[in-house]
N, C-alpha and C positions, 0 to 999 in steps of 0.2 A: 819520221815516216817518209819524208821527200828524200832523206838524205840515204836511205834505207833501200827507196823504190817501190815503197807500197805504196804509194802516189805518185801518180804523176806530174800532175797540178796543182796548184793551192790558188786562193783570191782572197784576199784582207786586205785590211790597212796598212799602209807604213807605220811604224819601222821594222813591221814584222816578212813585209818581202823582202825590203833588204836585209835580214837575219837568214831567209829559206836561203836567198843566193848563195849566201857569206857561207851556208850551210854547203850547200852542195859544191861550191866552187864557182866563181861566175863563172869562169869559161864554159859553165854547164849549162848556165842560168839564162832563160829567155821570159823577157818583161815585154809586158804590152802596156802599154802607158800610153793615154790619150787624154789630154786635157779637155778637148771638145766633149768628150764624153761624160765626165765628170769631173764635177768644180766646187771648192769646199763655201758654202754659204754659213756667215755664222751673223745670227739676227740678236741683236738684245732688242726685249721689249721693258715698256712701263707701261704708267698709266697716268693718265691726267692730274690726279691724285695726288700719286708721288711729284709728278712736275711740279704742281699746286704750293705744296709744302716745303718753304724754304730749307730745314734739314735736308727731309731726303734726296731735293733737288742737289744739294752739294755735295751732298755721296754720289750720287749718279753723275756727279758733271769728272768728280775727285777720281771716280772707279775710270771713267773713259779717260781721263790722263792719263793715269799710268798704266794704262791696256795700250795708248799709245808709246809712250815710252818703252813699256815691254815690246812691241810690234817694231820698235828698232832695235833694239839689241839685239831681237831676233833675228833680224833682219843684215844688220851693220856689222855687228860681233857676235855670231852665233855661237863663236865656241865658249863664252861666258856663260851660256844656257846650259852647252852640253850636259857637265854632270848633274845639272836638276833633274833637268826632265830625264836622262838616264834612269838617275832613282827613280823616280816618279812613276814611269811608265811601267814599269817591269814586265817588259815584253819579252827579254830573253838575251842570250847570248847564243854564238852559233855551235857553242858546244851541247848547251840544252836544246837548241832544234833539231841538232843529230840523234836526241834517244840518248845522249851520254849522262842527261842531267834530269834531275826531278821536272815535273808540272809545276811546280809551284816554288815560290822564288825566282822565278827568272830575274837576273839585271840586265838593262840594255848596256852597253861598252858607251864610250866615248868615241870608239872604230864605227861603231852601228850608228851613232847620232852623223857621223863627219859624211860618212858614206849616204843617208835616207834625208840629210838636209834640207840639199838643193833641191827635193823632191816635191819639200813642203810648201811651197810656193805658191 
């Protein structure tokens, strides 16, 4: 539809604006990006409970290890990540944001992760 011109606009999440650019062309493409504006908060809760109990205390302590470990690779060697979460995400290709490709099944590229990356921050 953007790539089309029956919009003009679009507002989502990454890595789906870096897919409309990829779409349309960037030289077409005008992003407004402000971190001041919005900033990703991601909260894990428990509860006492769990703290309490020696098990699930060690899941929980085991789970934020490797959320830390994963948070460098993410971080240090992103392209390791790349074709996971490509799969994973199935937000599209810029052939499918053009109208050329179904609604369903999108794959994200390894072009679209390397491109909406540094975005993730």
């Amino acid at each position: 539809m953007l790539a089309s011109g029956e919009v003009d606009a679009f507002t989502v999440f990454e890595p789906t604006t870096t897919v409309g650019g990829m779409a349309i062309g960037e030289e077409n493409a005008i992003y407004f990006r402000n971190d001041t504006l919005y900033r990703k908060l991601n909260i894990l809760y428990t509860t006492k409970d769990r703290l309490d109990n020696a098990t699930s205390r060690a899941e929980i302590v085991d789970f934020l290890r490797k959320l830390g470990k994963t948070h460098e690779v993410f971080t240090n060697e992103p392209e390791k990540a790349w074709p996971r979460v490509a799969n994973i995400t199935g937000t599209g290709s810029a052939a499918n944001i053009t109208g050329t490709g179904s609604a369903s099944g999108y794959v994200a590229t390894e072009e679209v992760m390397r491109k909406f990356w540094p975005l993730t921050k």
